[in-house]
N, C-alpha and C positions, 0 to 999 in steps of 0.2 A: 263370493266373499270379498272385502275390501280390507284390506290392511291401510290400519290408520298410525301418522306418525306423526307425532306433534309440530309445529312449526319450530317451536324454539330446540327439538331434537335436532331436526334438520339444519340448524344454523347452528347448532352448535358441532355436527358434524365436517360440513364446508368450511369452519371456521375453524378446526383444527386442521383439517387435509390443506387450506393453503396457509397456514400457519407454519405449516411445517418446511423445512428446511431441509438440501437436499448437501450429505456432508462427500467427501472423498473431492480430490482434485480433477479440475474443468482439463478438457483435453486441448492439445498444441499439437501437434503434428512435429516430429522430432527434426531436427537438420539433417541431412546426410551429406557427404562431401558430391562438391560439384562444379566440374570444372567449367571456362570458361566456352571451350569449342572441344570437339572431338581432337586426338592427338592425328588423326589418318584423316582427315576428312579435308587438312590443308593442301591445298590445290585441287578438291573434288570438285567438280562442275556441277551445280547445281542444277537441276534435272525439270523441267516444266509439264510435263506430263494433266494435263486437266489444267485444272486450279492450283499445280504444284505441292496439291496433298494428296497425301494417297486417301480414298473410295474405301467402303464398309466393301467392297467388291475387290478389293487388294489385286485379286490374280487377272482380272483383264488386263493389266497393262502390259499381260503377255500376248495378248491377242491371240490365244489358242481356242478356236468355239470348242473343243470337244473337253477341254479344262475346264473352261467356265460351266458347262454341262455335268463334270464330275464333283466341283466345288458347290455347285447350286444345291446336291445331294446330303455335304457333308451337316451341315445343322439340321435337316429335317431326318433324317434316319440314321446316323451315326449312334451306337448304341451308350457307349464313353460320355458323349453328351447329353443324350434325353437322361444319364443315370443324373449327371451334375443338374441338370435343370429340376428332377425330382429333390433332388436334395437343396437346391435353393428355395423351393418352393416349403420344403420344410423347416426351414432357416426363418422364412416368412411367416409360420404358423408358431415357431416361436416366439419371435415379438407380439404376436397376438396373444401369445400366451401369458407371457411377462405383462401386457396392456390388462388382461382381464383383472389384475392387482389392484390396477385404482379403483376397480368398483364393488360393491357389496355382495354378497351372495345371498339369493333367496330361495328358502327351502320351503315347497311345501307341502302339508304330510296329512293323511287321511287314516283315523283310527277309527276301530272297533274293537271291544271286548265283552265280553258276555264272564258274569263270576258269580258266585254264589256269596252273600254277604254274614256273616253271622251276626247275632244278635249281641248286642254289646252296648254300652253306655259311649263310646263313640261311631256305632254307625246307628243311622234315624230308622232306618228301614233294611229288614234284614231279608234273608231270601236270593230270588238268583235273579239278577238284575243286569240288564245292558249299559254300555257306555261306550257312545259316539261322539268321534271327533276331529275337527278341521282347523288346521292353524300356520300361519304361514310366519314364518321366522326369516328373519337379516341378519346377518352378524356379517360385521366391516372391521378390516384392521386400518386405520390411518395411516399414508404414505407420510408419513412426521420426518421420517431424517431420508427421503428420495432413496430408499432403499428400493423400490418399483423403479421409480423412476432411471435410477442408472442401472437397474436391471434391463429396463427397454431399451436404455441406449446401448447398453452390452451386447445384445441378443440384433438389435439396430446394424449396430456393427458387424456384424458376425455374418449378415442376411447382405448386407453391401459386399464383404468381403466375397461370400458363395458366389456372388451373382460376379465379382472379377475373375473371381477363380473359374466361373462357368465360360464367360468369355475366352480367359486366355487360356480354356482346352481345347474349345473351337479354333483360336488362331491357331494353335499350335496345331490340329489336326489337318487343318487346310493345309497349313504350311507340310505338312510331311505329305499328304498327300501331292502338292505340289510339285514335294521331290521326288517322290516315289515315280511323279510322272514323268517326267525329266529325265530320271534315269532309264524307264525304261525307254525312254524313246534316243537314248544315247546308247542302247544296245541294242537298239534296230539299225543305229545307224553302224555300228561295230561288225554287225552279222553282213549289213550291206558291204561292207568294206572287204570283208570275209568274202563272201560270194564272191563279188567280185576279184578278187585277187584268187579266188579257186579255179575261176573261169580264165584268168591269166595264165595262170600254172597250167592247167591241162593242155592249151595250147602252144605253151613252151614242150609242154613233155611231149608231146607231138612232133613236134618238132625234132628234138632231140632223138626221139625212138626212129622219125626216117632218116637221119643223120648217123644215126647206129646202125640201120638196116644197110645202107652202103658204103658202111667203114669207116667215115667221118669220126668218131666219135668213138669213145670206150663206155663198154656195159654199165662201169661205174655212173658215169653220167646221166644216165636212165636210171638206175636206183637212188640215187641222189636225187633226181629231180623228183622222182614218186614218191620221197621220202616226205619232203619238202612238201609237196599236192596234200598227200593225207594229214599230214601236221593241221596244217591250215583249217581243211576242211573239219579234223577233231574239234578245233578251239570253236569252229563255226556253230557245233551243233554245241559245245558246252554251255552257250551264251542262253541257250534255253532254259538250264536250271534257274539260273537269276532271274532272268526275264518270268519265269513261271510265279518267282515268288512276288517279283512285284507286282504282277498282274494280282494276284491273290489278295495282297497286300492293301489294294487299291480300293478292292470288291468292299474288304472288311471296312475299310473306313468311309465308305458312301452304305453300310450298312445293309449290304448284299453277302450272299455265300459265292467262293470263288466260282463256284459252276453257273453263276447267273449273268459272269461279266467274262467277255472277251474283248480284248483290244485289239485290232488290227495292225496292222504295222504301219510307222508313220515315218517321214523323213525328222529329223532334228534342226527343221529350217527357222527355229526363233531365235532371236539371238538376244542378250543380256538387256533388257531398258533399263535407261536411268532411272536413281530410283533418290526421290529427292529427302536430304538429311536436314532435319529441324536441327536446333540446339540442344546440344545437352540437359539445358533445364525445362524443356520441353518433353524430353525423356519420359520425365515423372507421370505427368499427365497421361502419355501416350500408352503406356505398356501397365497390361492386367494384371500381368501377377505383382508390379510392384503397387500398386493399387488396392489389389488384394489382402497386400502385408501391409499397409498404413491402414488400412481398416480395420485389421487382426489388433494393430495397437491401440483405435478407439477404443475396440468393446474389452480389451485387455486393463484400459485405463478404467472405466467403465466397474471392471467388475474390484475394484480398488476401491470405489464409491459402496461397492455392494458389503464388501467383507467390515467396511468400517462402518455403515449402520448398525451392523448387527452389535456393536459394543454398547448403542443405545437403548432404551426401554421400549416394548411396545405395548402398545393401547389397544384393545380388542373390545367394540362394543356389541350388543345385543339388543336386539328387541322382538319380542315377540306376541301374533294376536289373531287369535282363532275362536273358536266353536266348542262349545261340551254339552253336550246332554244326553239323559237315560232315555229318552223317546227320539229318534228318528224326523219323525213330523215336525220338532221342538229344536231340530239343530241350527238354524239359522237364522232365530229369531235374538231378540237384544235382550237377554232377559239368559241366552246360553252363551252371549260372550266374554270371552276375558280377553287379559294382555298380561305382559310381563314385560320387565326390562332387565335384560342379564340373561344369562353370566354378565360381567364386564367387570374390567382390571387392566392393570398395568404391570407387565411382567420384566425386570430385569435378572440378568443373570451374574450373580456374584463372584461363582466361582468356577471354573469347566477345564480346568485342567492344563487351563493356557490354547487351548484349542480353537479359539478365537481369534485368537493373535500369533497363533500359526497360519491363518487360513488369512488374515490380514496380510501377511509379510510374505506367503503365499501367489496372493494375487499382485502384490509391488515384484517378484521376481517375475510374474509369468509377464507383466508389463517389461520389464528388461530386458528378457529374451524373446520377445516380441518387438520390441525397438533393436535389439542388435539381428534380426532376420531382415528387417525391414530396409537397416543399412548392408546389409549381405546381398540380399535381392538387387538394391540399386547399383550396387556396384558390378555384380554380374551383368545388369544389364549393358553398363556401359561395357563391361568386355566384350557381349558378347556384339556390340557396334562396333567397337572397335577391330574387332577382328576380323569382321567380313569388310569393312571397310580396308583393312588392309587385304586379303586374300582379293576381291576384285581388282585391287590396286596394282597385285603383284603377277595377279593372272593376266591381267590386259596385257603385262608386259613381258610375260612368257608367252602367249600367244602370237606375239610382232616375233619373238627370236625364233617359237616352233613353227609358224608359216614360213617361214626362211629356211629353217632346215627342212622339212616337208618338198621345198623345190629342189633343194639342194641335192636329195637323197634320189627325188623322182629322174633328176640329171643327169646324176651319177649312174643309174640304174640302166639308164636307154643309153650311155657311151659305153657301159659293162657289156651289155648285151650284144654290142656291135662289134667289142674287140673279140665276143667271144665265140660268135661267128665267122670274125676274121680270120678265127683260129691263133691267134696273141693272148691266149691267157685260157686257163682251166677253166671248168662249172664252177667250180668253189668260188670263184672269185663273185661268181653270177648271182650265187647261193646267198653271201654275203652281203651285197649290193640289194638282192628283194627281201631279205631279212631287215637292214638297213630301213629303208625305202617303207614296208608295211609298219615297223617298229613307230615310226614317226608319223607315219599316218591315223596308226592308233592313238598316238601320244596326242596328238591333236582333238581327236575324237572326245579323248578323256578330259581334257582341258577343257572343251565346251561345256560338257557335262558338269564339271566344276563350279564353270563360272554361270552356269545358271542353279547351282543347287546355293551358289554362295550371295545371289541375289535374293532367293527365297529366303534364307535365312538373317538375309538383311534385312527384308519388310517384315521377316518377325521380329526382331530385334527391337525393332522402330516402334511393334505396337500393332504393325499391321493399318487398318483404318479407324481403330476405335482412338476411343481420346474419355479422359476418365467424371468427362459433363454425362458421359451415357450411361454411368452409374445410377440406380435407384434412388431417387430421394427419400427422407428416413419415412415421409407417410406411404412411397411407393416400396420399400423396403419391407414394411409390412403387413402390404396388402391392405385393397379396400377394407376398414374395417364397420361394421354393422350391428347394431346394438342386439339383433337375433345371431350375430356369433358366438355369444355366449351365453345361448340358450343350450339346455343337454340335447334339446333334440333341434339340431336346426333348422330354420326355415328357407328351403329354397326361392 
């Protein structure tokens, strides 16, 4: 069957679709406040690392192979992200959706009916009689006021947005994983310190208990020093329950169950790299989720265009042209064809309750609260530069005063223990001095730990390695589109 459309149809159809006019406000991209430099970053040494940007690979600049091996994991089997990439992928089959608007729809439909005719002065031939038939129908609404159209940029935006918000769940997944690993390798190093100082004590209490066997020494000072031994060694085996959850912790975001991954114990020999700070108005570009919310306010503005066509008329045309006849044999000849044109009209709506113009002033609010997220977002982001800028700022310099006490206490510790075999002073004193001593060696411990969890959360702050050019562009936003996508059954 061939459906036939007249020429002067067909141009009179194109010739209202680009006639048409697409109403609601052109998007800007709102200001948010922004300052000149970072307020913590004066006197930061700027950091060279590569090309002095940070790599889509962010975590090599720690040089840990067995991170970059669990980082390699988290985009391909993380469960949090293949759920966001499904959902971005349906954000895309949106715009396709909104896209099938510009074009016509074509129905076409295959009858038969078999009826009994009665005899009458309006029917020719009476009796039971067949009737077959084939006809294929268009009906097109005209995009006249870009009612489609800023539907696509709506839904455009919306598919840009997903695809930031997919990214910045991956930074942020790397990024905790990052610290997850950090930490636990900062309670390998804690249990190491543990041990060690258990293997100290026992050989003090040895000490002490042959110093008790021939009188030196009071009973007290033997249960005092055993007190001390088991202390220790309690805190040593407690460091397990942490360390269990982060190993777990780790399994789930590289997309394993914890019984699949065990970590072996590793020393905590990396230490903080510089990590180099762009400018604040670089910011913008750098970091997803605020990227994310500037595209929420496109398709926000977007759907501002949507609710204000609707206050316009629209145009619904038809045409239709098929096949009839009582014989079978006879259905496809010229002689069983017809055509029609219609339904078609032009529909305004006069009166709805104000319901129009709710949904109009509607979408002008969700545009506002979509511009005030957008300046929410960036402004956290700046905090949250700013504040690991200052935490490594202030770490480095508690680090220079606890390496100083650390020697100070280890000093103190081995003149303690000499006066206290000189017999010039009690255990207690002894007690005090490796309470001291281990206190500060911890505190040091903890401080590393610190300042590597607060680096991590600098390169996420920064944006990590994306930069917001790796955004979908609006035809990549919507996916290749193909004129069998909008077939009912499609063609692979």
């Amino acid at each position: 069957m061939t459906v036939r459309i007249s020429q002067s149809l067909i141009y009179s159809l194109l010739t209202a679709q680009l006639a048409g006019c697409t109403v609601g406000p052109d998007y800007v991209r709102p200001e948010a406040k922004i300052s000149n430099e970072f307020k913590e970053s004066k006197g930061w040494k700027q950091a060279q690392p590569r090309d002095n940007v940070l790599s889509g690979k962010w975590w090599e600049i720690f040089n840990d192979p067995r991170l970059n091996k669990l980082e390699e994991q988290v985009a391909a089997a993380n469960q949090s992200i293949i759920q966001a990439e499904a959902q971005y992928r349906q954000a895309q089959h949106l715009v396709q959706s909104a896209q099938s608007g510009f074009f016509p729809i074509l129905n076409l439909t295959g009858t038969t009916n078999r009826f009994r005719a009665a005899s009458g002065q309006s029917v020719a031939v009476s009796g039971v009689r067949n009737l077959f038939g084939v006809a294929g129908a268009i009906a097109w609404e005209p995009d006249l006021w870009g009612s489609v159209s800023r539907q696509v940029e709506a839904n455009t935006g919306s598919a840009q947005a997903s695809a930031a918000t997919l990214q910045a769940l991956r930074l942020s997944s790397e990024a905790t994983l990052a610290d997850d690993y950090f930490q636990l390798k900062a309670l390998d190093a804690q249990k190491a310190l543990l041990d060690e100082t258990v293997d100290a004590y026992s050989r003090t209490l040895q000490i002490i208990k042959n110093r008790y066997a021939v009188g030196m020494v009071a009973k007290s000072d033997v249960m005092q020093a055993e007190t001390q031994l088991e202390s220790v060694r309690a805190q040593s085996i407690n460091l397990g329950v942490q360390r269990a959850k982060l190993e777990h912790a780790v399994a789930v975001l590289i997309g394993k169950t914890p019984a699949e991954l065990s970590l072996g114990s590793a020393p905590l020999d990396v230490q903080p790299p510089s990590i180099p700070v762009s400018l604040p108005s670089e910011l913008l570009e750098r970091r997803p989720d605020i990227a994310a919310a500037e595209r929420k306010i496109a398709a926000a503005n977007a759907q501002i265009g949507v609710a204000k066509a609707a206050y316009y008329p629209s145009l619904n045309l038809a045409v239709t042209n098929g096949f009839q006849t009582s014989t079978l044999d006879n259905l496809f000849k010229a002689a069983s064809r017809y055509w029609a044109l219609g339904p078609a009209g032009a529909a305004l709506t006069v009166f709805d309750g104000g319901a129009k113009n709710a949904q109009y002033k509607q979408a002008i609010d969700g545009f506002d609260a979509n511009v005030a997220a957008y300046r929410q977002t960036v402004l956290t982001g700046f905090q949250e530069v700013e504040d690991n800028l200052a935490a490594l700022r202030i770490l480095e310099e508690e680090k220079q005063v606890q390496d100083k006490a650390v020697a100070a206490a280890n000093q103190a510790l081995a003149l303690t223990i000499n006066q206290y075999q000189a017999g010039t002073i009690s255990y207690l004193n002894v007690m005090t001095a490796q309470t001291a001593a281990l206190s500060n060696r911890q505190t040091a411990v903890q401080l590393h730990s610190n300042r590597m969890s607060a680096t991590v959360q600098l390169v996420k702050a920064l944006g990590g390695g994306w930069n917001v050019a790796m955004l979908p562009s609006p035809d990549q936003a919507g996916g290749e589109v193909k004129w069998t996508d909008y077939l009912i059954f499609p063609v692979d």
